[in-house]
Short mmCIF file of the C-alpha atoms (twelve columns), coordinates in Angstrom:
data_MODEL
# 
_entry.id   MODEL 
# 
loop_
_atom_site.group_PDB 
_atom_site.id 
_atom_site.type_symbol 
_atom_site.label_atom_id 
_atom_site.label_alt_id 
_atom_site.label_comp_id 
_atom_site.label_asym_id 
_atom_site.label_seq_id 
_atom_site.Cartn_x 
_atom_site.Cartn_y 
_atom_site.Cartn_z 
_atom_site.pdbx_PDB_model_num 
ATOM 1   C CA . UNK A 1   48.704  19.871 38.201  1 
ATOM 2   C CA . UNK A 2   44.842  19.595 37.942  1 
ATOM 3   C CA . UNK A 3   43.046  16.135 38.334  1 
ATOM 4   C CA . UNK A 4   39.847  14.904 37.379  1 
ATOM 5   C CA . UNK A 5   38.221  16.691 40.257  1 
ATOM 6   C CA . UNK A 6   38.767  19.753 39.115  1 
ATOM 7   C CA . UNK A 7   37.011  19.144 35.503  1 
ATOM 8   C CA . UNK A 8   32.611  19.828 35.295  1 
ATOM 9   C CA . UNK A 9   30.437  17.382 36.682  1 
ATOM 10  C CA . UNK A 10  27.369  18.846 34.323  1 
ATOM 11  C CA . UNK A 11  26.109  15.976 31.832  1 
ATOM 12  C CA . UNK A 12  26.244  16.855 28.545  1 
ATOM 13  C CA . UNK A 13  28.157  14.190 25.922  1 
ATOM 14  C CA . UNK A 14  25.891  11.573 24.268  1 
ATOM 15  C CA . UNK A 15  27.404  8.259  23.890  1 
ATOM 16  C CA . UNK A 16  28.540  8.667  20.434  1 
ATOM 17  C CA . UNK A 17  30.570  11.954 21.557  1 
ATOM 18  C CA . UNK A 18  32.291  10.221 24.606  1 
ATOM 19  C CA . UNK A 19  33.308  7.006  21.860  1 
ATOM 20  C CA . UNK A 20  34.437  9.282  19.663  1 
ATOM 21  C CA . UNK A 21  36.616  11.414 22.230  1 
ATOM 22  C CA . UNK A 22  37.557  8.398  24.184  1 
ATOM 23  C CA . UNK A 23  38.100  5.134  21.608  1 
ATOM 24  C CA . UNK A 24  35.802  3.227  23.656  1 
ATOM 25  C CA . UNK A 25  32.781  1.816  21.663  1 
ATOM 26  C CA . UNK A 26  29.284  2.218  23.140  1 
ATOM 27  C CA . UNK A 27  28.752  -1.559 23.706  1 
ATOM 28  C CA . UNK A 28  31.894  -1.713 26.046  1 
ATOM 29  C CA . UNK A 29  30.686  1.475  27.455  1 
ATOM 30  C CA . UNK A 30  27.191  -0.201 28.366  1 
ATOM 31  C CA . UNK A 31  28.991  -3.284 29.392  1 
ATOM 32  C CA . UNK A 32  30.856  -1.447 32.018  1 
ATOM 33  C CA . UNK A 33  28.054  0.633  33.565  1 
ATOM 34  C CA . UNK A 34  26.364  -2.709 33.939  1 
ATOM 35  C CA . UNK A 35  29.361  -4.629 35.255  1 
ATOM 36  C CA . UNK A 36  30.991  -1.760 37.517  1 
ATOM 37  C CA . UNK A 37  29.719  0.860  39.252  1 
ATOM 38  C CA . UNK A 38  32.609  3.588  39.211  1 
ATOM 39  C CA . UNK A 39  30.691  5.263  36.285  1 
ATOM 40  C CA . UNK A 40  27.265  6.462  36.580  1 
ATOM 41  C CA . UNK A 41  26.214  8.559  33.787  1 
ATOM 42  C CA . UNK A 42  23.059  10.210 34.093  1 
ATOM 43  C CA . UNK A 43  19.761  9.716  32.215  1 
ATOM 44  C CA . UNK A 44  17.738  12.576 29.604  1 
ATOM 45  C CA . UNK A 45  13.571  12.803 29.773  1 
ATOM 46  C CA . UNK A 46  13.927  10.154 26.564  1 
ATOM 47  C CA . UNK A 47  16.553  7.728  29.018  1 
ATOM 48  C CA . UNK A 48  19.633  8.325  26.629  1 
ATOM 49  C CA . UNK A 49  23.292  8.483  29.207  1 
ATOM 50  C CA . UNK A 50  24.424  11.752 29.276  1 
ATOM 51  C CA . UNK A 51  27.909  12.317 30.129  1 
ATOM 52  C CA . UNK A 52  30.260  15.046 31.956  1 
ATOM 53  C CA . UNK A 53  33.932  16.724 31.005  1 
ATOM 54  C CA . UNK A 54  34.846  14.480 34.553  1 
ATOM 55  C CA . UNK A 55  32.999  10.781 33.470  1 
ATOM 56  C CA . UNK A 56  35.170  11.135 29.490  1 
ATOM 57  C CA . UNK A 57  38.279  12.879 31.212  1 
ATOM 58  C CA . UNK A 58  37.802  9.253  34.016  1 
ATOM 59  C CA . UNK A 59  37.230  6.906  30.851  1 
ATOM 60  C CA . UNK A 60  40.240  8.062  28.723  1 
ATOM 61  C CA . UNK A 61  42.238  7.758  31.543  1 
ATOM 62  C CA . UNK A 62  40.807  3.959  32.154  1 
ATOM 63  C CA . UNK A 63  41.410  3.273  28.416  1 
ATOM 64  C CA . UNK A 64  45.139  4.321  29.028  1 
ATOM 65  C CA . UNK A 65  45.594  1.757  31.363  1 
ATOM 66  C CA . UNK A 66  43.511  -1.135 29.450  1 
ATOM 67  C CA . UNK A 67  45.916  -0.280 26.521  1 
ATOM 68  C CA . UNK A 68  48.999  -1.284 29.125  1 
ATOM 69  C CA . UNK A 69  47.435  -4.594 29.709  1 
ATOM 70  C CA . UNK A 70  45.804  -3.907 33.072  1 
ATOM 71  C CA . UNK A 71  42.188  -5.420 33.800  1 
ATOM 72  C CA . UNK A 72  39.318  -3.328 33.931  1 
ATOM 73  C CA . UNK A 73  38.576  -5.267 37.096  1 
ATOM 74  C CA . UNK A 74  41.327  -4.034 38.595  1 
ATOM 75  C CA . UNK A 75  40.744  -0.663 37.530  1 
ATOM 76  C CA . UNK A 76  37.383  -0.522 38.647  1 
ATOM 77  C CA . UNK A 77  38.159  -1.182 42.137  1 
ATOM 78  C CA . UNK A 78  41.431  1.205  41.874  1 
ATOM 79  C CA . UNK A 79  38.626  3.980  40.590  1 
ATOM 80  C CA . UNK A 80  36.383  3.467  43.459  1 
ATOM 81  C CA . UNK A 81  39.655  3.583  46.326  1 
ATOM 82  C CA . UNK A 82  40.220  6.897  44.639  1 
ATOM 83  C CA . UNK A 83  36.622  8.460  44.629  1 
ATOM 84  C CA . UNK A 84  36.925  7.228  48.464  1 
ATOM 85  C CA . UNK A 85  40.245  9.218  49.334  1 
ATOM 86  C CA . UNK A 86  39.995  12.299 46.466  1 
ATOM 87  C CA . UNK A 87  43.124  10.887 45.232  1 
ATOM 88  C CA . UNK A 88  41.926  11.705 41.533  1 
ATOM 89  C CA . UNK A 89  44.581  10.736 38.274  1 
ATOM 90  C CA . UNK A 90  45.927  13.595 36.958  1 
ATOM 91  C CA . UNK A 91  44.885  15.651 33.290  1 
ATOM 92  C CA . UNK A 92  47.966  14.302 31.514  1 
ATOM 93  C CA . UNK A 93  45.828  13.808 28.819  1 
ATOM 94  C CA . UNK A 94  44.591  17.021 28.519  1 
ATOM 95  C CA . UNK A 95  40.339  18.450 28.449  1 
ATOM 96  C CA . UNK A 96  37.667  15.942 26.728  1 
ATOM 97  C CA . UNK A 97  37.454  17.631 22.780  1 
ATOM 98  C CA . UNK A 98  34.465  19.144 21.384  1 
ATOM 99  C CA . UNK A 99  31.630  17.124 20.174  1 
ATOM 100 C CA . UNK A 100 32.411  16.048 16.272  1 
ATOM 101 C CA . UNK A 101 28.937  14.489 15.769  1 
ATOM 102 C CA . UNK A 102 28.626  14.644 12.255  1 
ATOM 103 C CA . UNK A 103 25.122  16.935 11.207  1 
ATOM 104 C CA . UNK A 104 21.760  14.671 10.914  1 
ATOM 105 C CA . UNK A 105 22.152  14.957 6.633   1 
ATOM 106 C CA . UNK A 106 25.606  13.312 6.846   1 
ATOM 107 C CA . UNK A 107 24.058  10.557 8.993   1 
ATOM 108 C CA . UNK A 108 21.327  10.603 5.683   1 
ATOM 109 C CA . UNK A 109 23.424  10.296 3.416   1 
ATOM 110 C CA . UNK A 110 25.391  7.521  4.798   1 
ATOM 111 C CA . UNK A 111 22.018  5.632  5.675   1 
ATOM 112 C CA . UNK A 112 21.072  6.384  1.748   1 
ATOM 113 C CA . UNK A 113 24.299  4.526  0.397   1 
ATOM 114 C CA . UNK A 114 24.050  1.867  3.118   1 
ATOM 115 C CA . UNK A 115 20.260  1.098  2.355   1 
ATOM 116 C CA . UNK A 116 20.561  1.353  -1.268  1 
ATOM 117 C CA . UNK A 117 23.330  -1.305 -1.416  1 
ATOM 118 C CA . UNK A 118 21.269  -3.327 0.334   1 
ATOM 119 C CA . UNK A 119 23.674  -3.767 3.350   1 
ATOM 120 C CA . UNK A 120 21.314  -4.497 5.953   1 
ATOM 121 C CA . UNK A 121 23.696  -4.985 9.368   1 
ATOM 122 C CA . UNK A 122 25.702  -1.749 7.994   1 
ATOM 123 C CA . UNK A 123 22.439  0.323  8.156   1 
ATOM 124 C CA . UNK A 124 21.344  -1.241 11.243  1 
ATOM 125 C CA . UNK A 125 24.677  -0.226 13.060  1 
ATOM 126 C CA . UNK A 126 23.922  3.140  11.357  1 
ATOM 127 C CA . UNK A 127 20.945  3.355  13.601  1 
ATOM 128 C CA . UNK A 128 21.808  2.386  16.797  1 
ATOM 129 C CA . UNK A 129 24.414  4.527  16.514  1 
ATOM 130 C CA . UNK A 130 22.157  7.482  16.025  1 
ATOM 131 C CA . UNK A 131 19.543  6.041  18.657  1 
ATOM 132 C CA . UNK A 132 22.843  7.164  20.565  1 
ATOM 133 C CA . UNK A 133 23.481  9.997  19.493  1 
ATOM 134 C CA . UNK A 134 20.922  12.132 18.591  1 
ATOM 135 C CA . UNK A 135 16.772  12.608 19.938  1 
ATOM 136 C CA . UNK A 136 14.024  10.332 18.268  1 
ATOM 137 C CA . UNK A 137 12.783  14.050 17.150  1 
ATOM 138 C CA . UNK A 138 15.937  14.157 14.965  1 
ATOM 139 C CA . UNK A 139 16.610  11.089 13.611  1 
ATOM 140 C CA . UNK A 140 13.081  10.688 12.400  1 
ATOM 141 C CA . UNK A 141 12.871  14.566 10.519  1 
ATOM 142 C CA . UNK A 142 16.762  14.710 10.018  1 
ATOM 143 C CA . UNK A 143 18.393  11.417 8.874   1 
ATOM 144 C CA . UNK A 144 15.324  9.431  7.757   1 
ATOM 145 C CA . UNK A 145 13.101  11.340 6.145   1 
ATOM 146 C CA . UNK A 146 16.084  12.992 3.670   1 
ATOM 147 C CA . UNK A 147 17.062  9.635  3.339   1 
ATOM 148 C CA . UNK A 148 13.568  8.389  1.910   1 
ATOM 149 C CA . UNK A 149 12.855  11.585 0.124   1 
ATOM 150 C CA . UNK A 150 16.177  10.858 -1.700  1 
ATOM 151 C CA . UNK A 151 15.236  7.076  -2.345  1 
ATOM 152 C CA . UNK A 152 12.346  7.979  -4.009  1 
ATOM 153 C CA . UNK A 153 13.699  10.593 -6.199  1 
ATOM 154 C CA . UNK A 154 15.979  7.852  -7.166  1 
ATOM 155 C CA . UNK A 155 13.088  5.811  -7.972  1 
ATOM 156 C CA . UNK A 156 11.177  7.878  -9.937  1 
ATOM 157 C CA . UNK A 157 14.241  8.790  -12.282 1 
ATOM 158 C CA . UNK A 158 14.906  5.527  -12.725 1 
ATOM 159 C CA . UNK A 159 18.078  5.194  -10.623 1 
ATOM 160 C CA . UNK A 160 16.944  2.783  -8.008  1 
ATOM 161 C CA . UNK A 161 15.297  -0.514 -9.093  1 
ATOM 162 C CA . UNK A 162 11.624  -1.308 -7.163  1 
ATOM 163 C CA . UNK A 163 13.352  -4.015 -5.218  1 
ATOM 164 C CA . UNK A 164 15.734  -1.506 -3.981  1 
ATOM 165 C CA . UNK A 165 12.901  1.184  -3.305  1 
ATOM 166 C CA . UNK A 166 10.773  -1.759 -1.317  1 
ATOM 167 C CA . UNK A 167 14.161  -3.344 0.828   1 
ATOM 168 C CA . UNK A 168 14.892  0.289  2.166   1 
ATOM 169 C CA . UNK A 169 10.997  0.908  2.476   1 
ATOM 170 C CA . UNK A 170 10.403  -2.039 4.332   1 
ATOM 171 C CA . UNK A 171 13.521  -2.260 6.294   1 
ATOM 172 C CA . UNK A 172 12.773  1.421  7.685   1 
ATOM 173 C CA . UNK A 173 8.693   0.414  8.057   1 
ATOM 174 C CA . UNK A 174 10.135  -2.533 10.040  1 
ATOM 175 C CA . UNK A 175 12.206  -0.918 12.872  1 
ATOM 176 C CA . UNK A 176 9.970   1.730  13.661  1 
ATOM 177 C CA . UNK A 177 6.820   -0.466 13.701  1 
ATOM 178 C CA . UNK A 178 9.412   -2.034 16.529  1 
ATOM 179 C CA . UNK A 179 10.077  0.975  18.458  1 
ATOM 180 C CA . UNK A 180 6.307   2.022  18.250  1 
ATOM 181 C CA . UNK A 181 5.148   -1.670 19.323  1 
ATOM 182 C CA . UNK A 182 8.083   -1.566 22.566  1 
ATOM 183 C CA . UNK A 183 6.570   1.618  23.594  1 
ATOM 184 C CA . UNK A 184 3.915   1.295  26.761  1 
ATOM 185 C CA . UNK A 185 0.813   2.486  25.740  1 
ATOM 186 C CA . UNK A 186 -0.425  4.727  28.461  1 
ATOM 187 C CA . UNK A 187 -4.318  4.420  29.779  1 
ATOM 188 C CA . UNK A 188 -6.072  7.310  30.227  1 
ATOM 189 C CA . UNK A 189 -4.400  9.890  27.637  1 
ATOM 190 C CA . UNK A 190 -6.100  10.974 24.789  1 
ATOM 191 C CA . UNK A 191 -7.047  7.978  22.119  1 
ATOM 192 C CA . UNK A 192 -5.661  8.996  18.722  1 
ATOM 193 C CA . UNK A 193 -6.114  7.002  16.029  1 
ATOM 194 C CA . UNK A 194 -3.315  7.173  13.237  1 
ATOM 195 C CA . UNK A 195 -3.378  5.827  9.469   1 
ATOM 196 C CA . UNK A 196 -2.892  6.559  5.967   1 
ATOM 197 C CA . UNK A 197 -6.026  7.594  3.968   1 
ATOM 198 C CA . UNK A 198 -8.391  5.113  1.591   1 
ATOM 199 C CA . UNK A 199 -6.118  3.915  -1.069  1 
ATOM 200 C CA . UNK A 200 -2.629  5.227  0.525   1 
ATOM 201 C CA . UNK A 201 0.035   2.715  0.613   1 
ATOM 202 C CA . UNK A 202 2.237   4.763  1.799   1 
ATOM 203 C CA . UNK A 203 2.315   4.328  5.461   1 
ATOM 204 C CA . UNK A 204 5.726   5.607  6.821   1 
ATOM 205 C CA . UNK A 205 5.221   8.982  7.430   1 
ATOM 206 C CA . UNK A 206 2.351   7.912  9.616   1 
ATOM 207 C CA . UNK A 207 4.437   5.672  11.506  1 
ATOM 208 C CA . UNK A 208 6.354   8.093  12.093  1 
ATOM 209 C CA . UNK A 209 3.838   10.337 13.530  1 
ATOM 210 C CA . UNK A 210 2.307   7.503  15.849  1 
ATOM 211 C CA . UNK A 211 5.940   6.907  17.570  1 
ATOM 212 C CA . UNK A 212 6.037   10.643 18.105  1 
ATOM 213 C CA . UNK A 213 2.911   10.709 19.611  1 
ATOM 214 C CA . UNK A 214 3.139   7.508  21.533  1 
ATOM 215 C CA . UNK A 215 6.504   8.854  22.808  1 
ATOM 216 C CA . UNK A 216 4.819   12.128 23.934  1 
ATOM 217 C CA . UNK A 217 2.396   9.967  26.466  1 
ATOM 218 C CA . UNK A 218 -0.784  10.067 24.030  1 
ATOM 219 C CA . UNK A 219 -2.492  7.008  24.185  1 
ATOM 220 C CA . UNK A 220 -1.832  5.819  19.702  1 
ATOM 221 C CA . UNK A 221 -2.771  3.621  17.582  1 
ATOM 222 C CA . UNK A 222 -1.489  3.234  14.118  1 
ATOM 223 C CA . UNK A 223 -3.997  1.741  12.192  1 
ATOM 224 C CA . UNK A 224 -1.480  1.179  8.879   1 
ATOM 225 C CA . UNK A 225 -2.340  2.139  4.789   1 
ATOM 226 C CA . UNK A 226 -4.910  2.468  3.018   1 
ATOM 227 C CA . UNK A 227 -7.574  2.636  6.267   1 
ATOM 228 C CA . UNK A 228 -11.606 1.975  4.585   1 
ATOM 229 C CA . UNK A 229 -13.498 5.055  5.332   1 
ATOM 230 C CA . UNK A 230 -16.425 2.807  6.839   1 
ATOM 231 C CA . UNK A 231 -14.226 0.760  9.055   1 
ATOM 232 C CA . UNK A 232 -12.446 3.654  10.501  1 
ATOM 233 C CA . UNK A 233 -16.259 5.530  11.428  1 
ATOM 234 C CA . UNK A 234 -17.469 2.147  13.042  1 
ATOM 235 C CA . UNK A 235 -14.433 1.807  14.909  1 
ATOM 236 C CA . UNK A 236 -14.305 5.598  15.893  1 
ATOM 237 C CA . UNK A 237 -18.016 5.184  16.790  1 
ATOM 238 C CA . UNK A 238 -16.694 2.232  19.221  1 
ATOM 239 C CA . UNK A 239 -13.834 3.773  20.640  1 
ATOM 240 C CA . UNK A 240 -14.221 7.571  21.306  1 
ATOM 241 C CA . UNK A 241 -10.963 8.883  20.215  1 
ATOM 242 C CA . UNK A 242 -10.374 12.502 20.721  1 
ATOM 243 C CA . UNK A 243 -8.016  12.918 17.510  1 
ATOM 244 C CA . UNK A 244 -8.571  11.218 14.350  1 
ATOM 245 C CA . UNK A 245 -5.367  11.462 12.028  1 
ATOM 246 C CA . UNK A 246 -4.666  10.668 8.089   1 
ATOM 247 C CA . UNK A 247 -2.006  11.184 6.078   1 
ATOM 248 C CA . UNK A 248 -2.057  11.183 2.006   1 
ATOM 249 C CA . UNK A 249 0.968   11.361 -0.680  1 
ATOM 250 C CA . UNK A 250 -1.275  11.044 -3.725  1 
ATOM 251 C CA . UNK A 251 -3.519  13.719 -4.945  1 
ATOM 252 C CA . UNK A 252 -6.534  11.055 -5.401  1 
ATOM 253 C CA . UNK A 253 -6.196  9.826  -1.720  1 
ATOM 254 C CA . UNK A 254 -6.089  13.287 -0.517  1 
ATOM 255 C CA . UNK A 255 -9.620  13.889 -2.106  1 
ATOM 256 C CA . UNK A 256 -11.167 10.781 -0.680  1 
ATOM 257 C CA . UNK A 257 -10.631 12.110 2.720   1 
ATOM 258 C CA . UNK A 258 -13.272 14.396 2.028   1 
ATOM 259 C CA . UNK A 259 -15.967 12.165 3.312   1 
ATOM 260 C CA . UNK A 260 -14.771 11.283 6.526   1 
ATOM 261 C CA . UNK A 261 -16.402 14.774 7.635   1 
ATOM 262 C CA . UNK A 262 -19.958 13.764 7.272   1 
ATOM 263 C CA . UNK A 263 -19.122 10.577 8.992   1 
ATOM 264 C CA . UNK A 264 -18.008 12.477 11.613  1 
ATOM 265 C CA . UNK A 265 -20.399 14.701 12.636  1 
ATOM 266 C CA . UNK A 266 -23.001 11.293 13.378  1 
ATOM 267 C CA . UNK A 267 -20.214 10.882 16.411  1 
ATOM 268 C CA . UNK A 268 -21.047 11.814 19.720  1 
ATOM 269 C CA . UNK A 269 -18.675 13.249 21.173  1 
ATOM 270 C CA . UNK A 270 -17.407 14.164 17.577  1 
ATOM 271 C CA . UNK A 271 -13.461 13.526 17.427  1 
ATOM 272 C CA . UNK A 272 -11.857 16.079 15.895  1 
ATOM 273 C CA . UNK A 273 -9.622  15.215 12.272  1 
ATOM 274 C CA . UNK A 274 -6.167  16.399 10.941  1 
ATOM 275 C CA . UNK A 275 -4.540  15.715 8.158   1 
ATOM 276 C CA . UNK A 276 -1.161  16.093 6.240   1 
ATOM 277 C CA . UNK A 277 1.657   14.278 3.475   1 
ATOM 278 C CA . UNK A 278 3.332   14.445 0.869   1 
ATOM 279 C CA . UNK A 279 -0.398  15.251 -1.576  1 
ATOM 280 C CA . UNK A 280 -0.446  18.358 0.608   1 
ATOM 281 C CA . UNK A 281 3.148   19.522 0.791   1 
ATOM 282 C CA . UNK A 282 3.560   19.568 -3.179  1 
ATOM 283 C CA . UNK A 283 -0.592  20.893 -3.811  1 
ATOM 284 C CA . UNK A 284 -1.174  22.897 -0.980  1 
ATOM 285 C CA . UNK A 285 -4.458  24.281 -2.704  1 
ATOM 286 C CA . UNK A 286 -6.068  20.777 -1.710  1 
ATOM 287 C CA . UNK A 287 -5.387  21.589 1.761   1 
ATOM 288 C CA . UNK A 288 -8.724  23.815 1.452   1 
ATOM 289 C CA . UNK A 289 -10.885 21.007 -0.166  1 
ATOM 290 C CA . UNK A 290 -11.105 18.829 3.267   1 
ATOM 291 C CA . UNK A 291 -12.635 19.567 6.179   1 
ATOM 292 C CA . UNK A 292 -10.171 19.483 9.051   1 
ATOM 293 C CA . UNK A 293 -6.932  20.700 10.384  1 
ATOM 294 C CA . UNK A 294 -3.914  20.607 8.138   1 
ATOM 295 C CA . UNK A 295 -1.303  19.857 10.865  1 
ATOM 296 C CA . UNK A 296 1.579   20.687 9.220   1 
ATOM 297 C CA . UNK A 297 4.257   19.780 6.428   1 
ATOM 298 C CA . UNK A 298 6.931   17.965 8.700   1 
ATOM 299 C CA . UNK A 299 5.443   15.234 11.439  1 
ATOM 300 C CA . UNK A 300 7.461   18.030 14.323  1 
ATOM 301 C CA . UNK A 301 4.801   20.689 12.883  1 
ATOM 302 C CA . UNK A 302 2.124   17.871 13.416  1 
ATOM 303 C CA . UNK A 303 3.363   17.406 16.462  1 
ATOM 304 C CA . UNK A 304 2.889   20.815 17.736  1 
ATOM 305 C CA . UNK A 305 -0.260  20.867 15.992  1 
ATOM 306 C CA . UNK A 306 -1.931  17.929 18.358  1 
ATOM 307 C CA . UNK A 307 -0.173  19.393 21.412  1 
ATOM 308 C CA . UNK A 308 -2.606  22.487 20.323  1 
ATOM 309 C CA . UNK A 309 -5.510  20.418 19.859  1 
ATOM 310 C CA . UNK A 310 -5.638  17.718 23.233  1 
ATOM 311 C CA . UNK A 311 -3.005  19.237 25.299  1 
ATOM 312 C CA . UNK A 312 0.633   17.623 25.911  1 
# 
């Protein structure tokens, strides 16, 4: 009979997968790599475990005999005897089973009905399950920007109250503004400075942007709403940056970004501007009235976009 020896070594289950195919929750997972080291899954480009066919086949097998009352002490020494003599457990249990991650929307939607009932530890459980599970690529373009799009169309029909609208707002603004702040910020990249345009409140989609950035080794900052025109020239006039970027969801904050060109050109060495939201998404005709680079209408086309413009 085939052991565990004979199953692939190549990493390839996320956290979530290898819960879900083994019953083992990700914090007793993480509690084990750090206790014992018969399990050693390896790490992605981002630092999320990946793990192999062998490592879930090894960990069902372990759960088998936690469920018969022996200690995982025990069975972490046991593990280690038999990586030392190739004296592997047999498959009895059969091949690890396909991945049955649910698709980014259905994390959305879930996030949607946990947010809009206000359940704040449900939606944060959400999340660091999906920090798990899927790239920071994805969760930001597939689970929380559906989400918000889908809170504010509740808004405006009058489904959601404000307080609603501003607790989900907020409580998304609030963990990203963590992850971007717990990110190094590397010296010697290219300076980009991040915001939302004169009189945009709106600032998420901006934040978003910044961790993406920040996360791709550019040296960010995310300078918040509704940025003064002036205050962002002097401070571009103190600070050099090679990429200047503003984002706009009303029409009338789009337009006041029109300014920021002559401003510019007074610079020396003259940063270059982009630009994108919601404003330009739903009117792209305004994407001719300011001068600069429309980089896109999702923050992965912006993405590309700067990778274009000061290299990766």
């Amino acid at each position: 009979m085939p052991t565990l020896a004979d199953l692939p070594d190549t990493p390839k289950f996320r956290i979530a997968s290898v819960a879900a195919q083994t019953g083992i929750q990700p914090v007793t997972l993480r509690a084990w790599e750090r206790r014992y080291s018969f399990l050693k899954p390896r790490r992605t480009g981002s630092n999320y475990r990946l793990y192999s066919e062998r490592d879930v086949a090894l960990l069902r097998w372990l759960k088998q005999q936690v469920d018969r009352g022996l200690p995982i002490g025990q069975l972490a020494a046991e593990v280690q005897e038999r990586r030392r003599t190739g004296r592997w457990p047999e498959l009895a249990a059969g091949r690890p089973k396909p991945e049955t991650i649910e698709p980014p929307l259905a994390w959305a939607a879930r996030l949607y009905m946990a947010l809009t009932a206000h359940a704040e530890q449900n939606a944060r459980q959400l999340l660091d399950e999906a920090d798990a599970a899927f790239d920071v690529a994805t969760i930001l373009s597939g689970i929380l920007t559906p989400c918000l799009v889908q809170i504010g169309i509740g808004w405006e029909r009058g489904e959601l109250r404000i307080a609603t609208e501003h607790f989900a707002s907020n409580f998304l603004r609030g963990r990203l503004l963590s992850q971007f702040q717990a990110m190094p910020v590397k010296r010697g990249s290219a300076r980009i400075l991040v915001g939302a345009a004169p009189g945009e409140l709106h600032d998420i989609g901006s934040l978003m942007f910044a961790l993406l950035l920040r996360r791709d080794g550019h040296q960010v900052e995310f300078l918040g709403p509704d940025v003064p025109m002036e205050d962002l020239l002097a401070y571009a006039h103190e600070t050099h940056p090679a990429l200047i970027c503003l984002a706009a969801s009303l029409p009338e904050a789009a337009l006041g970004m029109r300014r920021l060109n002559e401003g510019l050109a007074g610079l020396r060495p003259r940063p270059r501007f982009g630009f994108g939201g919601a404003a330009f998404v739903r009117q792209p005709v305004l994407r001719g009235s300011i001068p600069g680079l429309f980089l896109g209408e999702t923050v992965l086309e912006a993405r590309l976009n700067v990778r274009r413009l000061v290299g990766p």
